[in-house]
C-alpha positions in Angstrom: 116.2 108.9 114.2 117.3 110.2 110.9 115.2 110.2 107.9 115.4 110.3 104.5 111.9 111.2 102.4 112.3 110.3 98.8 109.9 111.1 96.1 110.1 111.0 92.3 108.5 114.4 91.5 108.4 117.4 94.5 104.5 117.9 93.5 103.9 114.5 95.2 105.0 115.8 98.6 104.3 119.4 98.3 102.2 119.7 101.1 104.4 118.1 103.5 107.2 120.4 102.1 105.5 123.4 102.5 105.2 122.7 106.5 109.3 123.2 106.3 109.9 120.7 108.4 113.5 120.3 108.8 114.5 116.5 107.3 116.7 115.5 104.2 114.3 115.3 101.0 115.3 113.6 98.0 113.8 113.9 94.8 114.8 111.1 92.5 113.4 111.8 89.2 110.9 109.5 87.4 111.5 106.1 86.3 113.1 103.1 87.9 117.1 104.4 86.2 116.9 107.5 87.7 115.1 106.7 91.2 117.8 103.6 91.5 120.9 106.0 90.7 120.0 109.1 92.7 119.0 106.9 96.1 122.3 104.7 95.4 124.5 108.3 94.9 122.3 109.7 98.3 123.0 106.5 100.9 126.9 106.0 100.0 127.6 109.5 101.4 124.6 109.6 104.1 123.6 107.7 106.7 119.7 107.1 107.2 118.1 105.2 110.1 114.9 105.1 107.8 113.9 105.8 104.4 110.7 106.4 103.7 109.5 106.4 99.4 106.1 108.7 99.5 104.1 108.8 96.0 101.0 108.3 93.6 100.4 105.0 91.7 97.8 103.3 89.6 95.3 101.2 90.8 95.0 97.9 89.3 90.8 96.6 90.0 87.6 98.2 91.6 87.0 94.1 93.5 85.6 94.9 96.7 89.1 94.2 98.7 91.5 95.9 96.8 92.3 99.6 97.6 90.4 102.5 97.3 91.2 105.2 95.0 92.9 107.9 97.2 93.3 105.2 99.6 97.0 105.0 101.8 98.4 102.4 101.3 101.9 100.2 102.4 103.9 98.3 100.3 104.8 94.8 101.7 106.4 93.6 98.4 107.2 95.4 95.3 108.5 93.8 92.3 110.1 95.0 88.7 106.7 94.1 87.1 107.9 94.8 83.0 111.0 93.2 83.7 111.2 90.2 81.0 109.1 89.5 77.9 105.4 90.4 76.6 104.7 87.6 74.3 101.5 85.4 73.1 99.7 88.0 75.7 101.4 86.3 78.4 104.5 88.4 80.7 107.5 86.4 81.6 109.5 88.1 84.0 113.6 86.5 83.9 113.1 83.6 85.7 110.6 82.2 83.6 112.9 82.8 80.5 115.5 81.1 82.6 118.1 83.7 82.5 118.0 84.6 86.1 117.5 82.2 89.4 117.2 85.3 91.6 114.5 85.8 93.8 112.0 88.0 92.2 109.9 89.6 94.8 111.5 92.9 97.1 109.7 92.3 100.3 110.6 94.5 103.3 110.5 92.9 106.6 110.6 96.7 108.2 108.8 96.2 112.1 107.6 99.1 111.5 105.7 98.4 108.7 103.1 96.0 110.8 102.2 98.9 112.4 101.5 101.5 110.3 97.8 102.3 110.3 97.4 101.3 106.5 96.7 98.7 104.5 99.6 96.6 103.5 99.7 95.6 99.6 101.7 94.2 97.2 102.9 96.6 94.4 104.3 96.3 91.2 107.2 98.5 89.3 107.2 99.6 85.5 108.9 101.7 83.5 105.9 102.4 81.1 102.4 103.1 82.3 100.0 102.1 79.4 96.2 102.1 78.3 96.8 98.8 76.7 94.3 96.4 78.4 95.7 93.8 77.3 99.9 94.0 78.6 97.4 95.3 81.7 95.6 92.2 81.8 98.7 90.3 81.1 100.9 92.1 84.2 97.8 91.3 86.9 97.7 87.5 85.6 101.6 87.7 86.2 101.9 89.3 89.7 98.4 89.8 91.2 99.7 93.5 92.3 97.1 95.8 94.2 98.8 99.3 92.6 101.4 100.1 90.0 104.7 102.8 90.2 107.4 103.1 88.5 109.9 103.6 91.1 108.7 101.4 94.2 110.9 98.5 93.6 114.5 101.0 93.2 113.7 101.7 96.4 113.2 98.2 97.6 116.2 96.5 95.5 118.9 99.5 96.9 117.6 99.8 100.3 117.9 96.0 100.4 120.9 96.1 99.5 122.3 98.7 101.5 120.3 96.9 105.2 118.8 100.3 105.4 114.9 100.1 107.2 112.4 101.6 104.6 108.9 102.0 104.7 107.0 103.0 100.5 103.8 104.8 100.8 101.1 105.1 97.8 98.1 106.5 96.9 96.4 105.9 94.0 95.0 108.6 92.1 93.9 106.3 89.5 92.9 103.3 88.3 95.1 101.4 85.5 94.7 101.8 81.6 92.5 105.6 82.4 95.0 108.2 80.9 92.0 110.6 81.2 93.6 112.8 83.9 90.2 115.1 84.4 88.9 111.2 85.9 91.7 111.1 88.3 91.5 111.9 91.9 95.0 113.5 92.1 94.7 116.4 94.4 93.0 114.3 97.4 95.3 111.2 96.6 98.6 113.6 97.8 96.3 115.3 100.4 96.2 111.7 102.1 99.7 110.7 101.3 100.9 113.6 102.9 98.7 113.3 106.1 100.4 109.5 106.0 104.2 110.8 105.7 103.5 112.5 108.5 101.7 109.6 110.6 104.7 107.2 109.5 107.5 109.6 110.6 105.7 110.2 114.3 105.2 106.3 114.6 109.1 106.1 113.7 109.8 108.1 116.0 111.2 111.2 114.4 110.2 114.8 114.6 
């Protein structure tokens, strides 16, 4: 079983690094342009049996069945969330502006993800994060998404397209529109994620 471990910044998967555990680690970048270009480059001169995204996110609500902050989580389907227009407080992805009649949502139908350990959500990608309640508001009336990242769906579209198994792990340090970062739970959201990484690899078999 060969693995690839992707990430968009090294601090997110520090902890797991620092066990020096000997597996190809790939470290994107932030941002949907740089995540989709660097994974592309990787898998067109590697072969992976399983690639597996690890990283923080934003939660989107505090209802009483959403995640938890600093909660694990999977991601069933991701989807480029900013994708399309803002206007009269409403987002239109491509398809509602009728320029594209391609199927929207990235959902990975990955075995393995039924039995990872963690709750399975649905997740959406953006290339700006914002304290604007509003294009907040406007993105959860669109999608319905349980967390938010801004390179979930790269991994999703090129994986996809490449038929190469992938599994995209979050956990959210905090919730959506707080840009506060002395309220955010950041050191124990990558002290789970990395405990997970490791869960996900053994239940995939690998080392």
């Amino acid at each position: 079983m060969k693995i690839l471990l992707v990430a968009s910044t090294q601090f997110e998967i520090e902890p797991f690094l620092k066990e020096k555990r000997h597996m190809d680690v790939l470290i994107t970048g932030v941002g949907i342009a740089s995540a989709t270009y660097h994974l592309t480059k990787k898998l067109l001169h590697h072969h992976y049996d399983l690639v597996i995204q690890a990283g923080v996110a934003g939660l989107f609500n505090h209802s009483t069945d959403a995640p938890k902050l600093t909660e694990v989580v999977a991601v069933s389907k991701d989807v480029f969330g900013d994708l399309g227009a803002y206007e009269s407080k409403q987002m239109k992805s491509v398809n509602d502006l009728q320029l594209s009649n391609d199927f929207e949502w990235l959902p990975n139908s990955n075995p393995l993800l039924k039995k990872l350990p963690y709750r399975k959500v649905t997740a959406i990608t953006v290339n700006t994060v914002t304290d604007d309640n509003g294009f907040i508001d406007a993105l959860q009336q669109k999608w319905q998404p349980a967390i938010e990242s801004m390179e979930g769906a790269a991994l999703h579209f090129v994986c996809t397209e490449k038929e190469i198994p992938f599994i995209q792990l979050r956990s959210a340090c905090n919730y959506m529109g707080e840009r506060d970062k002395s309220k955010w739970q950041l050191k124990e959201a990558i002290d789970n994620l990395n405990v997970a990484i490791s869960e996900t690899i053994a239940l995939a078999g690998g080392k």
